[in-house]
Residue frames relative to the residue before (quaternion, step in Angstrom):
aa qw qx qy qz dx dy dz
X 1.0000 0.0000 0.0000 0.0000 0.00 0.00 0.00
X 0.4860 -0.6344 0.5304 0.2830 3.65 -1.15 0.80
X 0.5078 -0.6978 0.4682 0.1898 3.30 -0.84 1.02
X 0.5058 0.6411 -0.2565 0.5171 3.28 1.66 -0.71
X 0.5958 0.5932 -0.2753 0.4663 3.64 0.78 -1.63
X 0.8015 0.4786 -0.1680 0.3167 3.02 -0.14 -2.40
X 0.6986 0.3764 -0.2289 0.5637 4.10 1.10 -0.76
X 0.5700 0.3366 -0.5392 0.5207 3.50 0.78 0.43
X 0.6600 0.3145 -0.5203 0.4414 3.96 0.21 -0.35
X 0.5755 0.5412 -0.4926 0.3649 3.93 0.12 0.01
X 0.5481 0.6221 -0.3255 0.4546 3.16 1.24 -1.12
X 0.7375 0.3943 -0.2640 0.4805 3.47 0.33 -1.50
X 0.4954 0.6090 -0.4840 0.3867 3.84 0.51 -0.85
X 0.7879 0.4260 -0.1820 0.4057 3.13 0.15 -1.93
X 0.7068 0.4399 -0.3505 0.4291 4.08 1.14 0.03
X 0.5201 0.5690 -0.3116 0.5555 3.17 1.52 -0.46
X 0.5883 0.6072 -0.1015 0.5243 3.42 0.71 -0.50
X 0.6621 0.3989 -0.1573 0.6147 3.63 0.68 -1.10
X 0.7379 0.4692 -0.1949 0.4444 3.56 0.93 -1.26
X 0.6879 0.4969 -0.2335 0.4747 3.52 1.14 -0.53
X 0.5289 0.6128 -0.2914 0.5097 3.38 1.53 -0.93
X 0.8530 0.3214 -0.2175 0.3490 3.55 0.70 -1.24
X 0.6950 0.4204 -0.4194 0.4053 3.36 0.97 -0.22
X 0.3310 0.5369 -0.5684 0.5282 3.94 1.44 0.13
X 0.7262 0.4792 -0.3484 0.3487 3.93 0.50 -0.41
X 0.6079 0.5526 -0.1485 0.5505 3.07 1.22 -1.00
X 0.3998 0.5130 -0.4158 0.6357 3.98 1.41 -0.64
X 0.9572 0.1725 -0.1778 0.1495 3.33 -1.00 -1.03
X 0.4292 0.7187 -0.4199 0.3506 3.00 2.15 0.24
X 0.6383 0.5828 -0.2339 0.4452 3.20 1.83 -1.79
X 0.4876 0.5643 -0.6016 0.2862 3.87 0.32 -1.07
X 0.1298 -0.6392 0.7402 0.1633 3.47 -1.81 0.54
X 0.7243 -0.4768 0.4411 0.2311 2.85 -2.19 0.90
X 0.2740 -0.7749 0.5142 0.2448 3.90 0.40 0.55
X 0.4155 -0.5724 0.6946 0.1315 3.84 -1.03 1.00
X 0.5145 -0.6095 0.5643 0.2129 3.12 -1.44 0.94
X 0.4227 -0.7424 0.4991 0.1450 3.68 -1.03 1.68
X 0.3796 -0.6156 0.5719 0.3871 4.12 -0.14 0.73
X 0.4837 -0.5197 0.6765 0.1955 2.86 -1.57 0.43
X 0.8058 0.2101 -0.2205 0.5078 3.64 0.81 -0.52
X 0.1282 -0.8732 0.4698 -0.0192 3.43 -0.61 0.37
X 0.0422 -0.7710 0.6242 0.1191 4.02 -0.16 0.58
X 0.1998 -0.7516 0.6282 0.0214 3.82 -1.11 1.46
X 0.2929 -0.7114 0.5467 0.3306 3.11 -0.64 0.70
X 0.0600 0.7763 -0.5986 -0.1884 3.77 -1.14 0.13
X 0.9057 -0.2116 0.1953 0.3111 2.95 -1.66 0.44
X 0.7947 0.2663 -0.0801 0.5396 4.63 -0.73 0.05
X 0.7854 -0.3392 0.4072 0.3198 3.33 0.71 0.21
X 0.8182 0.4633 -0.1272 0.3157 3.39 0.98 0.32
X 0.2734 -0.8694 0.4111 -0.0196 3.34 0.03 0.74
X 0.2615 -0.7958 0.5461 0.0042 3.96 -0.65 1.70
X 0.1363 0.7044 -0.6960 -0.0294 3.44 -1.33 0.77
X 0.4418 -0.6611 0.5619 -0.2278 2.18 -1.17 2.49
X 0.1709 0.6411 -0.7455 -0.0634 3.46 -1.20 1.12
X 0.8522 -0.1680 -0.1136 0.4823 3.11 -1.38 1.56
X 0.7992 -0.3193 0.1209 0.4947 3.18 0.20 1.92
X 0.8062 0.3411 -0.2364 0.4217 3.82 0.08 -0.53
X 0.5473 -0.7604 0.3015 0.1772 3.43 -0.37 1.28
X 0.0542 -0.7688 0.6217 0.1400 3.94 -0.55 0.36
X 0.8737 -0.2780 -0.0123 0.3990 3.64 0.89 -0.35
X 0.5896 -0.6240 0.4583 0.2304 3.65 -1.27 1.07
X 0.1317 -0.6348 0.7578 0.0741 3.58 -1.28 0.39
X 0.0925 -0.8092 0.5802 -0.0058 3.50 -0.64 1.02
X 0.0039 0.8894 -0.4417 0.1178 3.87 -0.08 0.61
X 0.3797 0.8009 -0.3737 0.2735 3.73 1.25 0.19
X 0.5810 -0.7016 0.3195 0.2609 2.54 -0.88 1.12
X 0.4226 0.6950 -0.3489 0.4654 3.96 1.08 0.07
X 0.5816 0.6328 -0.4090 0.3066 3.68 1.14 -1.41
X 0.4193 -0.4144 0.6961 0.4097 2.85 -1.87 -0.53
X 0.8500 -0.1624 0.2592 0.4290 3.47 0.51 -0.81
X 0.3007 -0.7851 0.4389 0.3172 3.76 0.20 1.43
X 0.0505 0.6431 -0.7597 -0.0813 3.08 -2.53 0.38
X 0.5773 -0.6558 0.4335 0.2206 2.70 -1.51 -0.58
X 0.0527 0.7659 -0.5670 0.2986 3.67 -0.07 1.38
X 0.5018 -0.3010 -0.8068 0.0815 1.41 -1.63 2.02
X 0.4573 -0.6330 0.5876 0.2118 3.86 -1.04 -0.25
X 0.0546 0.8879 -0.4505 -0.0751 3.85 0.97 0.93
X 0.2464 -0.7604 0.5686 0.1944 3.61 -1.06 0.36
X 0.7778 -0.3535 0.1621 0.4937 3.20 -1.19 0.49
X 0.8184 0.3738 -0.3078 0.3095 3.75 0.53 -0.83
X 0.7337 -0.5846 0.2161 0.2706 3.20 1.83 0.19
X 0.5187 0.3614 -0.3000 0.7144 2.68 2.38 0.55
X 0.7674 -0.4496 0.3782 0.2568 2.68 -1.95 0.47
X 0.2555 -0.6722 0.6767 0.1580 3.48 -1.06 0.87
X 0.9191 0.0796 -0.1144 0.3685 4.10 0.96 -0.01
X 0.4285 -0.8199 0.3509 0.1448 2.90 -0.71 0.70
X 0.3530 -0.7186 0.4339 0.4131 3.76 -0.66 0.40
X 0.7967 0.1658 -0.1659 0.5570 3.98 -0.65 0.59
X 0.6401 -0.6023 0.3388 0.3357 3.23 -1.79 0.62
X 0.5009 -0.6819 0.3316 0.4173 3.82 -0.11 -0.06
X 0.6906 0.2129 -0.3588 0.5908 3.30 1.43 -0.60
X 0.8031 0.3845 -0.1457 0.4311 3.52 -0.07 -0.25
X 0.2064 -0.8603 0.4647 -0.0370 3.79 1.16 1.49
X 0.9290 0.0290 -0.0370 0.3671 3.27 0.31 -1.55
X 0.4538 0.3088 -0.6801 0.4860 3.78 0.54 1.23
X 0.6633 0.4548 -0.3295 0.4946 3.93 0.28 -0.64
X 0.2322 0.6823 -0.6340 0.2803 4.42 0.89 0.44
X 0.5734 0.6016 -0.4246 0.3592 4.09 0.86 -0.61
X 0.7657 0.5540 -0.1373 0.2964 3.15 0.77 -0.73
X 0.0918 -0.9204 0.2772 -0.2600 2.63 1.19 2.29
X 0.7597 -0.4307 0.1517 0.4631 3.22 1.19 1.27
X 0.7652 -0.1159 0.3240 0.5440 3.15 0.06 -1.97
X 0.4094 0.8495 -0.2718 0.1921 3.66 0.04 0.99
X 0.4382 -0.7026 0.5011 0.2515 3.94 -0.92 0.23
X 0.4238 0.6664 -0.6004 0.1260 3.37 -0.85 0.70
X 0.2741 -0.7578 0.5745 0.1434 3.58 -1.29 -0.35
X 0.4005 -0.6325 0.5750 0.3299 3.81 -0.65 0.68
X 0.9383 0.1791 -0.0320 0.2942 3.53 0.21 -0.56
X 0.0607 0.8796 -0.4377 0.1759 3.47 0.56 1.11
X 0.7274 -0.3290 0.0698 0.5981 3.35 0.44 1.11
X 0.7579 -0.4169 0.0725 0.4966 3.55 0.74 1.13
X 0.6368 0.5482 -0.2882 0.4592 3.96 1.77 0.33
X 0.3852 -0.7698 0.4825 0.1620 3.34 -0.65 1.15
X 0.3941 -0.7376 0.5482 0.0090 3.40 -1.08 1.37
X 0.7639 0.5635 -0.1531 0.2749 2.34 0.85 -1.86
X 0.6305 0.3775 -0.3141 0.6010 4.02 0.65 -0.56
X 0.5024 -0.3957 0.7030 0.3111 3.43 -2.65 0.06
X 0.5606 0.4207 -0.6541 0.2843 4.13 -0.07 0.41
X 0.5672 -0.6382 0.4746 0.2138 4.34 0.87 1.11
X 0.3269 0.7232 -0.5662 0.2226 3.63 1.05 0.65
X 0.6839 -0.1689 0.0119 0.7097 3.66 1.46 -0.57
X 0.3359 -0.6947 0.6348 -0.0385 3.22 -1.26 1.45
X 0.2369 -0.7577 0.5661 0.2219 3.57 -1.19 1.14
X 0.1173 -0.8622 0.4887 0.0633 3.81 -0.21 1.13
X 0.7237 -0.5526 0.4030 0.0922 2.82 -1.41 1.16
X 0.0679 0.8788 -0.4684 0.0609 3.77 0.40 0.75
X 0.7845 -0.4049 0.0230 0.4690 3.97 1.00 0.08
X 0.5347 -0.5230 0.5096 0.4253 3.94 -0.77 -0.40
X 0.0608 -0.7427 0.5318 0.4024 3.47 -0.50 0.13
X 0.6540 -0.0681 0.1532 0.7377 3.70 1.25 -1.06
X 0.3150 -0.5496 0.7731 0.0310 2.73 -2.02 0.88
X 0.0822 -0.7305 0.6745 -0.0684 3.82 -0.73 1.49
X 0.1326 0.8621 -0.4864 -0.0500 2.63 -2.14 0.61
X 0.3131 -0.9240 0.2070 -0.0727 3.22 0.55 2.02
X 0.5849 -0.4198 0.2855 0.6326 3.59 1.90 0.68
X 0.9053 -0.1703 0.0648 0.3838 3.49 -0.62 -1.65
X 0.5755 0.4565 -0.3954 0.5514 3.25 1.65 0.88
X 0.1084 0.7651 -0.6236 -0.1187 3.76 -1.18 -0.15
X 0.2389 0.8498 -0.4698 0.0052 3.16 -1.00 0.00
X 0.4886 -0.5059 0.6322 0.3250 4.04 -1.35 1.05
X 0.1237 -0.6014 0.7893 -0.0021 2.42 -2.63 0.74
X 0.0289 -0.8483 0.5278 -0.0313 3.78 0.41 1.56
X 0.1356 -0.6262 0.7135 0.2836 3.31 -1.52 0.01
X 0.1303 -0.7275 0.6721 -0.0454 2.96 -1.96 0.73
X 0.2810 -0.6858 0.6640 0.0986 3.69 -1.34 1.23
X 0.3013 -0.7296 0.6068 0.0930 3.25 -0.86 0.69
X 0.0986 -0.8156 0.5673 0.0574 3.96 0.23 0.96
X 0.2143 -0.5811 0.7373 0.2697 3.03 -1.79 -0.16
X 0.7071 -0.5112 0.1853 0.4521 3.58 -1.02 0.60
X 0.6216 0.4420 -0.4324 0.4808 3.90 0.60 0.03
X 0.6181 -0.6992 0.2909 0.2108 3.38 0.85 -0.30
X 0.1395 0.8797 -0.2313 0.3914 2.61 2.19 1.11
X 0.0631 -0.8393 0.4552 0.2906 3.49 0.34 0.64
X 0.3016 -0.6477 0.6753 0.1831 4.16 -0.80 0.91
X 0.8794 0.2276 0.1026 0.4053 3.78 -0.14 -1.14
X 0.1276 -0.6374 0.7577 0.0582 4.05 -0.57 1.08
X 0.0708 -0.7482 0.6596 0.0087 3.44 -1.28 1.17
X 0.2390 -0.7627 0.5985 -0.0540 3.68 -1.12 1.00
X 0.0167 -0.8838 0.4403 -0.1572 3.84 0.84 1.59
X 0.2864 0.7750 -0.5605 -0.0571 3.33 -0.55 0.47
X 0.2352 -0.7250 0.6239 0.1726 3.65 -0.75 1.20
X 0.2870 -0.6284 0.7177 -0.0873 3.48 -1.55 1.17
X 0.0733 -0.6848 0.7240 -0.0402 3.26 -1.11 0.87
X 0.0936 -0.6941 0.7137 -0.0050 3.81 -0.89 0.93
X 0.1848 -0.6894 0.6089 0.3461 3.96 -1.01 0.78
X 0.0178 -0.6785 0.7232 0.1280 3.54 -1.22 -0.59
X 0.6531 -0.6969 0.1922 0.2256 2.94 -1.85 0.44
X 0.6553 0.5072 -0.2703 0.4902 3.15 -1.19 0.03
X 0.6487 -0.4495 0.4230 0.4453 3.71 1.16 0.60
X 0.5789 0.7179 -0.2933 0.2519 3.55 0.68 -0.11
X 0.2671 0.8527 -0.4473 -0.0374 3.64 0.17 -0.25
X 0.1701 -0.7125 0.5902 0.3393 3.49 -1.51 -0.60
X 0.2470 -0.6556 0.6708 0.2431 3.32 -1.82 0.43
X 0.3154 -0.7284 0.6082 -0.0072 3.25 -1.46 0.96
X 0.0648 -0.7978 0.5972 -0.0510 3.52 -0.43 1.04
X 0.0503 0.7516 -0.6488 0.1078 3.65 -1.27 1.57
X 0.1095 0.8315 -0.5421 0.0514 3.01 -0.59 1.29
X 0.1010 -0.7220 0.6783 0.0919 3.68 -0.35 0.83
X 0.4355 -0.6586 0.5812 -0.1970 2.91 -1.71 1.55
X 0.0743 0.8088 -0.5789 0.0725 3.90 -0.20 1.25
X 0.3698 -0.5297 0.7128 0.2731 3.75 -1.22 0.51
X 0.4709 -0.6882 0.5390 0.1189 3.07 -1.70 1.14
X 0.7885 0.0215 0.0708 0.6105 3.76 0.21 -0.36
X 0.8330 -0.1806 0.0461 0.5210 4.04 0.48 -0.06
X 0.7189 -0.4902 0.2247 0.4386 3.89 -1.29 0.93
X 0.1812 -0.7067 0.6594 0.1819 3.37 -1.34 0.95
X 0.2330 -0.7163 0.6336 0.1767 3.42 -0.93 0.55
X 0.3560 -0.7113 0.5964 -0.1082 3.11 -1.37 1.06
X 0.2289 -0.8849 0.4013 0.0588 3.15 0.58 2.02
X 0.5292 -0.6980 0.3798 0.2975 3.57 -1.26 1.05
X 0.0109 -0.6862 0.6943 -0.2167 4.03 -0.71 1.62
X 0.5044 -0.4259 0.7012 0.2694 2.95 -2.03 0.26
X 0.5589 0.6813 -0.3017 0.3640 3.73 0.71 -0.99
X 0.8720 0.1135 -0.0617 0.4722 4.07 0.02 0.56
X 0.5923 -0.2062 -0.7561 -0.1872 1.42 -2.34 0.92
X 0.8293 0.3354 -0.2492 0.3710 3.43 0.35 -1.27
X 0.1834 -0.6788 0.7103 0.0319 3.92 -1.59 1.01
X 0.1282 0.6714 -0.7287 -0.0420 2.79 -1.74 0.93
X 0.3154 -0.6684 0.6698 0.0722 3.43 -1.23 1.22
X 0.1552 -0.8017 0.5293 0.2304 3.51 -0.89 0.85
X 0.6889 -0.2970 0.3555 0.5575 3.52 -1.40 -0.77
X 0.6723 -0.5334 0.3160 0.4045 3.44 -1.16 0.84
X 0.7445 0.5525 -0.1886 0.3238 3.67 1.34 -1.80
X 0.6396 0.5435 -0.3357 0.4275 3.25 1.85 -0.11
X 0.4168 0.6833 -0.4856 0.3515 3.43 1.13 -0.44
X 0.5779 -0.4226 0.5832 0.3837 3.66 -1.77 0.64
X 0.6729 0.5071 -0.3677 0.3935 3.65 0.00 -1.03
X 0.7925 0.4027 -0.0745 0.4520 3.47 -0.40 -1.95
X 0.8871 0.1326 0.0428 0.4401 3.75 0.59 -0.99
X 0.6435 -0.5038 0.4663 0.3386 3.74 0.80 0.47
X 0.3009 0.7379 -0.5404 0.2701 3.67 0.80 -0.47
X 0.1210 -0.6816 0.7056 0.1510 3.10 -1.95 -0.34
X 0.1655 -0.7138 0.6556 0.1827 3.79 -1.67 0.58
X 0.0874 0.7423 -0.6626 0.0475 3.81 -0.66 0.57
X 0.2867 -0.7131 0.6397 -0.0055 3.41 -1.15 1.13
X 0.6046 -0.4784 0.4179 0.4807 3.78 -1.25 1.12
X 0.6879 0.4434 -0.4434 0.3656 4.32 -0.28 -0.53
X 0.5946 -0.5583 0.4071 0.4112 3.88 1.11 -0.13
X 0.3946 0.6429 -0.5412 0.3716 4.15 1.36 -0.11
X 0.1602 -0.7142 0.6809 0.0252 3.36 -1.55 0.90
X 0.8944 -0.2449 -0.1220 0.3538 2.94 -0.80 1.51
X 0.7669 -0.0758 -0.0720 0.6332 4.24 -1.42 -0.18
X 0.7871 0.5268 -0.2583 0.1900 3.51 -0.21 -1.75
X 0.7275 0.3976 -0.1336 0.5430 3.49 1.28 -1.12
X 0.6975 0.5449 -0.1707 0.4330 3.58 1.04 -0.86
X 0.6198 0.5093 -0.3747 0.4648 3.74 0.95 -1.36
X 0.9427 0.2040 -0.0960 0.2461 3.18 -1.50 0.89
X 0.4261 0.7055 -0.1513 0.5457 3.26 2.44 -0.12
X 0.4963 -0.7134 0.4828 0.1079 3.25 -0.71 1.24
X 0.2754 0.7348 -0.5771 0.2261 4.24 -0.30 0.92
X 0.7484 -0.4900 0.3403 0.2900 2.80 -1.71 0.09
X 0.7039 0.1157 0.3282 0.6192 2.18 1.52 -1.92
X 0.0874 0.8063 -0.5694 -0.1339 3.59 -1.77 0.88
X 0.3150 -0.7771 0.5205 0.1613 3.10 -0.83 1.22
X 0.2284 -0.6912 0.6780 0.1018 4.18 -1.39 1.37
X 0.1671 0.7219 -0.6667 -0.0797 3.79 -0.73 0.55
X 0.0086 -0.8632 0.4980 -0.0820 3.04 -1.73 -0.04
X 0.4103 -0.4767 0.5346 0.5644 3.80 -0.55 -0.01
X 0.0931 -0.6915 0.7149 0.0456 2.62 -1.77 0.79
X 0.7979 -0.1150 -0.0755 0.5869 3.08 2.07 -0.15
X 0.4926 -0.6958 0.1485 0.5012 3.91 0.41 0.56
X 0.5005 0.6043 -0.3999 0.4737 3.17 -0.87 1.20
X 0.8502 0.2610 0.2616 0.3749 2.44 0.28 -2.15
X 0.2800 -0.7710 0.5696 -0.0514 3.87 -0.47 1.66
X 0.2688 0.6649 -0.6800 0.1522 3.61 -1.09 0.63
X 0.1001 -0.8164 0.5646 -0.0692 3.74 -1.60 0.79
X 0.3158 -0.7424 0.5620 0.1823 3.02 -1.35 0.35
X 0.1768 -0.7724 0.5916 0.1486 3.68 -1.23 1.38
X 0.2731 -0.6678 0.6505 0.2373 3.66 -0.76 0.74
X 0.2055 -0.7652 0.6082 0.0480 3.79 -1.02 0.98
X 0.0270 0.7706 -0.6054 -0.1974 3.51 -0.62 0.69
X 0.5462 -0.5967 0.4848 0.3326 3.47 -1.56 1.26
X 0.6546 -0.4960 0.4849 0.3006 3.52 -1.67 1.08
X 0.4666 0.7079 -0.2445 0.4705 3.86 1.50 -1.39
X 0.6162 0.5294 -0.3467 0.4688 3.71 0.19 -1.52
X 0.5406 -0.6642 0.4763 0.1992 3.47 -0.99 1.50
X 0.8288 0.3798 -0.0686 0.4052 3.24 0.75 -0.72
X 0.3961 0.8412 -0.2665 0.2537 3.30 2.14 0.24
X 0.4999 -0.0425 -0.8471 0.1755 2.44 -1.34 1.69
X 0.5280 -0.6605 0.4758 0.2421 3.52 -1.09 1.34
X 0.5131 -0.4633 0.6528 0.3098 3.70 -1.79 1.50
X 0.2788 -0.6865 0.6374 0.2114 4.18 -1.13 0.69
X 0.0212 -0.6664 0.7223 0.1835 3.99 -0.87 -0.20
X 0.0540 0.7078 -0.6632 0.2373 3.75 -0.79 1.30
X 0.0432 -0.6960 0.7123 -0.0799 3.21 -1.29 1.03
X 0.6196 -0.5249 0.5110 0.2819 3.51 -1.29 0.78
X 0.5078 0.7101 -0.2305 0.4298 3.73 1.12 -0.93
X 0.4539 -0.7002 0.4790 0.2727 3.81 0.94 -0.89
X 0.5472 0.5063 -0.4849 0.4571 2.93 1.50 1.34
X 0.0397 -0.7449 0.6594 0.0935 3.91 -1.25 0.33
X 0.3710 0.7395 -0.5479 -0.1241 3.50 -1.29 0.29
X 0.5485 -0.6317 0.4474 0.3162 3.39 -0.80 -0.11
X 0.1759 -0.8071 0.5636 -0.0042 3.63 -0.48 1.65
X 0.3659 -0.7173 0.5721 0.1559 3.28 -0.93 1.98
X 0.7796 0.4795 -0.1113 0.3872 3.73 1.00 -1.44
X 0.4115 0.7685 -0.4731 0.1274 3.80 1.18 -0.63
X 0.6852 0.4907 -0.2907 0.4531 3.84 1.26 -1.29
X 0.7974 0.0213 0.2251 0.5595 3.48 0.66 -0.76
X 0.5902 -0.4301 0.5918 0.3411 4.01 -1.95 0.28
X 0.0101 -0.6297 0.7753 0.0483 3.82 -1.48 0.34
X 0.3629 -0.6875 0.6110 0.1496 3.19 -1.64 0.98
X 0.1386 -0.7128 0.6779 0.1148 3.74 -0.89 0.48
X 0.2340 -0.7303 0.6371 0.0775 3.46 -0.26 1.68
X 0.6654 -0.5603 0.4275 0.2461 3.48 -1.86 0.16
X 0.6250 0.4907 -0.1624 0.5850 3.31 2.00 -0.04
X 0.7755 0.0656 -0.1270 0.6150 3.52 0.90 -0.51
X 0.3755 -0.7002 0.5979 0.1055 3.40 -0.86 1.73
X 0.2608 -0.6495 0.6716 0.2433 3.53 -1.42 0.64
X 0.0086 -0.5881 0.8073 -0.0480 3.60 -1.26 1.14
X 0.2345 -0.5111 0.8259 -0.0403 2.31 -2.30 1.77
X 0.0281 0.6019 -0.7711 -0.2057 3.30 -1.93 0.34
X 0.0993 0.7261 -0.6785 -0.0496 3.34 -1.18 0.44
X 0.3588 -0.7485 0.5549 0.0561 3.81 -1.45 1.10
X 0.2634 -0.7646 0.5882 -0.0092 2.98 -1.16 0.90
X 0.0031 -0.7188 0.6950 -0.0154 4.16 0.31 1.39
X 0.0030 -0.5064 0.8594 -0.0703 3.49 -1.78 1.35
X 0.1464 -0.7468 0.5540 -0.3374 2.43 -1.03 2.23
X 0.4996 -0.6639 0.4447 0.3345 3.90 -0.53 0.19
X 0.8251 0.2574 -0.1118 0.4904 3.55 -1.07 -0.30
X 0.4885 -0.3722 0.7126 0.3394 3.62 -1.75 -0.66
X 0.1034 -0.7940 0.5987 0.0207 3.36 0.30 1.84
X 0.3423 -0.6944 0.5202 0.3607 3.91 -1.16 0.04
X 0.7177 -0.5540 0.1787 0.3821 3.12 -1.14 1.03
X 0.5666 0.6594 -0.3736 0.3233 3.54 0.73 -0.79
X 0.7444 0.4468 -0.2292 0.4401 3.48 1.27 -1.10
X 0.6583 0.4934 -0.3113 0.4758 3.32 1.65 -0.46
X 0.5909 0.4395 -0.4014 0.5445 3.50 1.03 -0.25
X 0.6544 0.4347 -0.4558 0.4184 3.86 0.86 0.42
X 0.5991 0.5793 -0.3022 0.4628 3.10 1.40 -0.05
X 0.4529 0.6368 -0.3056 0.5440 3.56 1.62 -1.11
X 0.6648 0.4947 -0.3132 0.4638 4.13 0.58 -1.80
X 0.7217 0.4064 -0.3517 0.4362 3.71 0.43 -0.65
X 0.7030 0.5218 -0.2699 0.4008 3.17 0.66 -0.94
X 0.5709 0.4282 -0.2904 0.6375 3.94 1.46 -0.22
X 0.8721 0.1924 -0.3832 0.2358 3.35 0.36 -0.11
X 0.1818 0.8462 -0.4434 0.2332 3.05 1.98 0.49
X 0.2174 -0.7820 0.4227 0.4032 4.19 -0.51 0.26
């Protein structure tokens, strides 16, 4: 062997080497310290629309396009992973097309209806402010204009949806929306009709599915419940055989008008009525904010456990 040869391959060894030695150094200099990964998470997706996701697998949609009549939220999963609501009534799809799962509107808004799909006033989408996420909470901050069919704005809206997990797959979503008049007082005409609707799944409904409605005073279902002051109304139901799960609509202690007037129908509707006693004015200086909560929950809890759930949820800040 050339003596020449044989010290160049040592040479190279000993660089190949050197080179391998330092970036294994350079590897373990770069690794970062991984940040804890939320368990909850809100994705934006594609149209306008926005996923909360515990551990990757969705419990509910914010929908906000720019097509709507007025964003919500659909589907509403429950512990077993189905929907707890449904979009439209089951018998009666297309006058009852409003009935958009989880949502805000109002029949009367300084003399314009929200509340139906005939687009007499439309709640429009106006931007995101931020999308957060705090481990086992997340939650959007949206603005909304409230038009009338020329495109008058009647109403600046300030939304933020909240998601909270709990156990057992459980969780709640909180909705706060504070409400300003644009240039002078909007009056807000007296209805059973607003703000918040929920339409369940067809199989919970008293009718369609055996279901049940019970409210925080002990009323059971349409007859005892419709038009009845509570804290709270709880919809269970199959949701699949076997197997019971519901939704409790919470009104906030805050809510001007708290304990909330219920609207509830055997049918597989609940909502919470801001206006049933009387009209309220929303002046250009003092914004009305509602919060109101939504606990999807397992079984046909007993009241005691939902009115411990209701106590957290009022003193949440």
């Amino acid at each position: 062997m050339c003596p020449r040869s044989f010290a160049r391959r040592v040479s190279v060894k000993v660089f190949c080497l050197s080179v391998a030695t330092t970036t294994m150094a350079m590897a373990q200099q770069d690794v970062p310290t991984p940040k804890p990964v939320p368990r909850l998470q809100i994705v934006p997706l594609p149209y306008e629309q926005a996923s909360f996701q515990r551990e990757g697998v969705e419990i509910t949609r914010y929908h906000f396009g720019a097509g709507l009549n007025r964003p919500f939220l659909f589907p509403v999963i429950g512990p077993a992973g189905r929907s707890l609501t449904r979009m439209g009534h089951p018998h009666d799809p297309v006058t009852h097309s409003h009935h958009n799962s989880v949502w805000m509107s109002h029949v009367d808004v300084g003399g314009v209806d929200f509340w139906s799909d005939r687009r007499l006033g439309t709640v429009r989408h106006k931007r995101i402010v931020r999308y957060e996420d705090e481990g086992e909470r997340s939650y959007l901050v949206a603005e909304n204009e409230w038009v009338d069919k020329e495109g008058k704005v009647i109403l600046h809206e300030t939304r933020q949806i909240s998601v909270v997990l709990l156990e057992a797959k459980e969780w709640l979503l909180i909705i706060d929306s504070a409400f300003t008049a644009q240039d002078k007082a909007v009056t807000l005409g007296q209805t059973p009709f607003g703000f918040l609707g929920v339409r369940m799944a067809k199989t919970i409904g008293v009718n369609d599915g055996g279901g049940q409605i019970r409210n925080s005073e002990g009323g059971v279902n349409e007859k005892e419940i419709l038009w009845k002051q509570a804290r709270w109304v709880d919809y269970s139901g199959a949701i699949e055989n076997g197997r019971i799960e519901g939704i409790t609509l919470f009104d906030h202690p805050g809510n001007p008008n708290h304990p909330s007037y219920f609207h509830v129908r055997n049918d597989g509707w609940m909502g919470a009525s801001l206006t049933y006693d009387g009209p309220r004015d929303i002046a250009p200086d003092r914004p009305l904010r509602l919060r109101y909560g939504l606990y999807v929950h397992n079984d046909l809890k007993p009241s005691v456990e939902i009115n411990k759930h209701w106590k957290s949820f009022a003193e949440m800040p």
